[in-house]
C-alpha atoms as one frame of an Amber mdcrd trajectory, in Angstrom:
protein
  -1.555 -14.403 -17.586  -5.122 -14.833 -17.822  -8.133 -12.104 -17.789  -9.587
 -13.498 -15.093  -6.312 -13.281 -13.067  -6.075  -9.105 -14.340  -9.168  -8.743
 -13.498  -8.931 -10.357 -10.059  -5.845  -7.897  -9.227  -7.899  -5.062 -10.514
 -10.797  -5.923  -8.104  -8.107  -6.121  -4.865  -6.407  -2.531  -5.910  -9.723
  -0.856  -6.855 -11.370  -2.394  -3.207  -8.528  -1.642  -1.403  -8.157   2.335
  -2.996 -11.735   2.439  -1.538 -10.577   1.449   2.009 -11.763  -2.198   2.142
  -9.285  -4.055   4.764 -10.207  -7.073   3.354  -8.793  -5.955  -0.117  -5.619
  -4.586   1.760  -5.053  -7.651   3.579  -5.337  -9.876   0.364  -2.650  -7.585
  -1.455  -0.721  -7.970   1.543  -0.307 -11.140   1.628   0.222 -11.767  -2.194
   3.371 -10.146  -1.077   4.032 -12.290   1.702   4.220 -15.636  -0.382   5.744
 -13.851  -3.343   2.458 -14.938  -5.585   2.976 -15.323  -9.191   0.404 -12.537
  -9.306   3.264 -10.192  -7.779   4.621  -8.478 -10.317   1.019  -7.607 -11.733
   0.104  -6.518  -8.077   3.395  -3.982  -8.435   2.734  -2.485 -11.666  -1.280
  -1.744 -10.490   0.290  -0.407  -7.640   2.345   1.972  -8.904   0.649   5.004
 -10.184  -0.894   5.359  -6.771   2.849   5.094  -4.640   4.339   8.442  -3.334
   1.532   9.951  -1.483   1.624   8.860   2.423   4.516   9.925   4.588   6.473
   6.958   6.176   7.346   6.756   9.428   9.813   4.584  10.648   9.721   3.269
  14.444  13.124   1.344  15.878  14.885   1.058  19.005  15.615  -1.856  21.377
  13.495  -3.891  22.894  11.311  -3.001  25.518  11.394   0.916  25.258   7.272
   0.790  24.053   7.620   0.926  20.273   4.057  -0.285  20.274   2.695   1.451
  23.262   4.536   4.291  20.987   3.117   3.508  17.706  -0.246   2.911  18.997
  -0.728   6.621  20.586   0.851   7.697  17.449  -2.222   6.083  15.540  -4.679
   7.744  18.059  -2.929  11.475  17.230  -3.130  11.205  13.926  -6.547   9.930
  14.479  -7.341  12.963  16.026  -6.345  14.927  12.384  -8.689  12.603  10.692
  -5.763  11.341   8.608  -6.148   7.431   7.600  -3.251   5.374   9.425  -1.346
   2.053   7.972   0.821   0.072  10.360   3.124  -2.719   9.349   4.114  -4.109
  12.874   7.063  -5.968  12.190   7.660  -8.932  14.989   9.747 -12.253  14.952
   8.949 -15.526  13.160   7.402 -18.506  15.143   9.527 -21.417  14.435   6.258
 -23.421  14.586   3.736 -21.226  12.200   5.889 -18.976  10.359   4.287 -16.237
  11.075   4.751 -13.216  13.440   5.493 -14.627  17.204   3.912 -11.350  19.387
   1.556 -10.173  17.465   1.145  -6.315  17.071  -1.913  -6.419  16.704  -2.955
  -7.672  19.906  -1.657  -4.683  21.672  -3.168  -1.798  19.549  -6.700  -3.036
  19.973  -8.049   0.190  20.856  -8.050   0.905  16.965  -9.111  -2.682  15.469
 -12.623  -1.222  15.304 -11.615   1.926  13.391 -12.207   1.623   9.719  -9.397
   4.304   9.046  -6.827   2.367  10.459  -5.284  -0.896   9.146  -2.886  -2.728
  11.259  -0.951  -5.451   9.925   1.687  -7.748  11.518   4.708  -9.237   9.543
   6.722 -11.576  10.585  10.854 -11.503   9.535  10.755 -14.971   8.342  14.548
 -14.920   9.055  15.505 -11.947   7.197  17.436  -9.685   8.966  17.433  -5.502
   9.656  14.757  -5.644  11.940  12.478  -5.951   8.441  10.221  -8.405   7.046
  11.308  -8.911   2.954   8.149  -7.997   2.329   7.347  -4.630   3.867   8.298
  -2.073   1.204   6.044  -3.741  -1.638   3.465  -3.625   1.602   4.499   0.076
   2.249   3.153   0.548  -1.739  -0.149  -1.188  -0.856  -0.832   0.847   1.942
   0.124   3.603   0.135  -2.608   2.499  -2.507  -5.059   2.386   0.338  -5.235
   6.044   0.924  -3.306   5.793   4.009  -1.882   9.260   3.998   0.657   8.214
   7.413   1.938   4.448   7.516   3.720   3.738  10.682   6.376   0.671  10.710
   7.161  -0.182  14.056  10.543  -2.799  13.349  11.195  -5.959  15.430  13.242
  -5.143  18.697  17.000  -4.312  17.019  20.313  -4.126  17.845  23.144  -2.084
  16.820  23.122  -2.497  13.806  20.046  -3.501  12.019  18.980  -0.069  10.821
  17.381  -0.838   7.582  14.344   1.012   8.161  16.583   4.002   7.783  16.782
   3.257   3.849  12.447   2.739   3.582  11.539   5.329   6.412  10.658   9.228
   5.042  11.814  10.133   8.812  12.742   7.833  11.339  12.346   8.098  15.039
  14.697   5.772  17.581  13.158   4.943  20.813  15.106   4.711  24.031  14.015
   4.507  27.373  15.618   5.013  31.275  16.399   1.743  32.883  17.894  -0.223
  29.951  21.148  -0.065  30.816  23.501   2.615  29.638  20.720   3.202  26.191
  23.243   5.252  24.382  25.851   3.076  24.414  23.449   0.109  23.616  22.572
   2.528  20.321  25.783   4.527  19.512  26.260   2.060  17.076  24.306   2.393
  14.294  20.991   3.815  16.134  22.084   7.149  16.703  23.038   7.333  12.748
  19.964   7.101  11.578  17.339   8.963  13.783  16.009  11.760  12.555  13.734
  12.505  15.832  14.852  10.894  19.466  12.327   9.976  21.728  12.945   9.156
  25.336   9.835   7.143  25.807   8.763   6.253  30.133  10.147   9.444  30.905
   8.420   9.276  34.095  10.974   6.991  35.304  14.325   7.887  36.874  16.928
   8.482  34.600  14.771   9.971  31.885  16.709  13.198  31.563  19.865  11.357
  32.118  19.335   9.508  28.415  18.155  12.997  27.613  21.332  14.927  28.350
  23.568  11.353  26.855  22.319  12.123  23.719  22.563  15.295  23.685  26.306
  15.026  23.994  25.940  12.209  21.630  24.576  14.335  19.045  27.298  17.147
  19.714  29.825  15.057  18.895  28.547  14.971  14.978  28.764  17.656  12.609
  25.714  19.968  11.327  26.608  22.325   8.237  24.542  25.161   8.291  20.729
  24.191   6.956  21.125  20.535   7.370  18.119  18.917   9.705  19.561  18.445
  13.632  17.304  15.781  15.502  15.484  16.716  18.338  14.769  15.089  21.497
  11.365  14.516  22.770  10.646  12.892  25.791   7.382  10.872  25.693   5.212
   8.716  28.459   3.052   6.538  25.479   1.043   4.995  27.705  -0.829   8.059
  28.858  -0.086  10.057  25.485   2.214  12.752  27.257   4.574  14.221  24.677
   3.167  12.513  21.537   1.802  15.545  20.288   5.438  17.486  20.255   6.491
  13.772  18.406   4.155  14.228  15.430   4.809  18.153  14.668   8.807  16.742
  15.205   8.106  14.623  12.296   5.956  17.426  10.701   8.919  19.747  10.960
  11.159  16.969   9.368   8.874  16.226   6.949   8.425  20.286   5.806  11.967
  20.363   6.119  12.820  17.490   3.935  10.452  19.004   0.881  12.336  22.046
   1.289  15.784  21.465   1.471  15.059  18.566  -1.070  16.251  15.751   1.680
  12.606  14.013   1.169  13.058  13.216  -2.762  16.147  12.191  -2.580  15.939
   9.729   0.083  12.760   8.463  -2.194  14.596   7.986  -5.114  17.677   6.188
  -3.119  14.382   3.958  -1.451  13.784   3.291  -5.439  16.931   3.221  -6.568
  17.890   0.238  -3.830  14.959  -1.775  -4.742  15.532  -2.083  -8.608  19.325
  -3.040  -7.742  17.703  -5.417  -5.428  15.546  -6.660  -8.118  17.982  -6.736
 -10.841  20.456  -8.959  -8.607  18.167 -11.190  -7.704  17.249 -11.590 -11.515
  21.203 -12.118 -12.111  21.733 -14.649  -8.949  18.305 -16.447 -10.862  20.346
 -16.886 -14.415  23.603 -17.634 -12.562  22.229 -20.442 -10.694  21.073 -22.302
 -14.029  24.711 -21.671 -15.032  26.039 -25.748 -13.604  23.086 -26.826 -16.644
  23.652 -24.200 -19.035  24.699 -26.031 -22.365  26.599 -22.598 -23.040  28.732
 -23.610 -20.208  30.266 -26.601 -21.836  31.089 -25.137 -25.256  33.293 -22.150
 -23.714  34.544 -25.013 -21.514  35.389 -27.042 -24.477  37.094 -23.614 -26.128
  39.252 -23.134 -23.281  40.371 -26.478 -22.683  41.725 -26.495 -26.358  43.374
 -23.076 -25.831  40.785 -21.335 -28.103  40.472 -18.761 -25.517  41.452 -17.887
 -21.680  39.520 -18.179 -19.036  38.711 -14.562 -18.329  37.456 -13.974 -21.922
  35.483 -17.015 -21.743  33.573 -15.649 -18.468  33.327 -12.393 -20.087  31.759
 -14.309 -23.493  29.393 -16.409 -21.048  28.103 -13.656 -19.176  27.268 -11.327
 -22.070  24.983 -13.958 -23.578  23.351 -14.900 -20.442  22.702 -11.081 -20.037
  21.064 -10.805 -23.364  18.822 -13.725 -21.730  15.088 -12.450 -21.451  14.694
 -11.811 -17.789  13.734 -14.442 -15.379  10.456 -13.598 -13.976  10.512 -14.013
 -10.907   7.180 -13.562  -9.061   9.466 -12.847  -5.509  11.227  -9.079  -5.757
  13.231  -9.806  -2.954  13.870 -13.700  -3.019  17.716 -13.490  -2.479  18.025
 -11.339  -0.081  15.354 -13.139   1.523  17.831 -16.472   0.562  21.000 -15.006
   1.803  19.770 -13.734   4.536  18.545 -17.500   5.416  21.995 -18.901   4.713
């Protein structure tokens, strides 16, 4: 790779460590289109990652995730803390990139210089995710952010996987969605680690309120392990959004000491290098059809030199001692299979 390239990454960390959104974006969206700079953009990155808290935002659509996530921005705001939000929406199937927006609707902070708002679009992958946002999570990070919000497409049931990137993760429901538990018992109401009932003016609010409740009763709770609270919220005129952010702060006090929080950071590592290392695997295996190596075991077996299951075993051990692959895109096949 050449100087000039080093150099150029350099420049983007160093300007965006100094709060420049134009750095931030750039960074960003080396990410996005899995540059050939990418890997050189990680390993910058790194000695600045650990610092913000992340805050994961899901629920279904329509309960005000970004009404939500935008009063969140204005609270924290009000601490002075610098705020990073990866607004996750769907893909346009004419542009590619994100259909709604976020941005659009959180533009009483597009003139503040402490916040930087980014929209992501899922580009097909699914769990309510773009591929990209955890290497995005690391530039924000980076950026000085010390809160970065990720507000996930609308899910269902079962696309959770902010859970797995998420320090603590709040589920938004809301009155007049139907029955809101039931549409979340699922996987929803696994994963929360605060409940909001957001338009709790509306009829019905303490209704969800006393659902999950019973919801919650239902699990178990050992003595000293964290029990979600419920908090019910109107985000469009900031009611309850205060108790939200010291529920999170509890969580978050909670998680350092009971040693929650560092685990759950090292599982968030731990799931990326497998993520990394299988794409690197499903790279070499799919040069296996024109591997030359292929052929000679072939050739072995055919003449009853050796079986089949010690020629795989022969096969793979030498394309393991291959050097690895390179690949500029961390998260290319689960980006593929999720495509498929």
């Amino acid at each position: 790779m050449s100087g000039r390239r080093r150099r150029s990454v350099a420049d983007l960390v160093e300007g965006a460590r100094s709060g420049d959104p134009r750095a931030v974006g750039r960074l960003i969206s080396l990410v996005e289109d899995a540059s050939p700079e990418l890997r050189e953009v990680a390993a910058t990155l790194a000695p600045y990652a650990g610092q913000a808290r992340v805050v994961g935002i899901t629920g279904a659509p329509g309960v005000g995730k970004s009404t939500c996530t935008s009063a969140l921005v204005a609270a924290y705001r009000r601490q002075g803390l610098r705020v990073g939000v990866l607004a996750v929406d769907p893909t346009s199937p004419f542009s590619g990139g994100a259909l709604l927006g976020d941005r659009v609707r959180m533009q009483d902070h597009a003139t503040d210089p402490e916040v930087f708002i980014r929209s992501m679009a899922t580009r097909g992958h699914l769990g309510g995710l773009a591929w990209a946002t955890p290497q995005a999570v690391r530039v924000l990070d980076a950026a000085g952010c010390a809160v970065i919000l990720i507000e996930t497409v609308g899910v269902g049931q079962s696309e959770v996987e902010v859970a797995g990137l998420a320090d603590t993760t709040l589920v938004l429901l809301a009155p007049g969605m139907g029955d809101a538990v039931q549409v979340a018992k699922a996987g929803l109401l696994e994963v929360g680690d605060v409940y909001v009932v957001n338009k709790a003016d509306r009829e019905g609010a303490e209704r969800v309120r006393r659902d999950l409740r019973n919801m919650l009763a239902l699990g178990s709770w050992p003595d000293g392990v964290w029990r979600p609270p419920i908090v019910l919220t109107v985000a469009t005129s900031g009611e309850g959004v205060d108790a939200v952010v010291e529920a999170v702060d509890r969580h978050h006090a909670d998680g350092v000491d009971s040693g929650e929080l560092a685990r759950r950071r090292v599982r968030r590592a731990r799931a990326e290098v497998e993520a990394l290392a299988l794409v690197d695997l499903r790279t070499r295996l799919d040069r296996l059809p024109r591997d030359h190596r292929l052929d000679a075991v072939a050739a072995r077996v055919a003449g009853g030199e050796l079986d089949p299951y010690r020629a795989a075993d022969e096969l793979v051990g030498q394309m393991l001692g291959d050097q690895p692959s390179r690949m500029g895109d961390p998260n290319g096949g689960a980006r593929a299979a999720s495509s498929r």
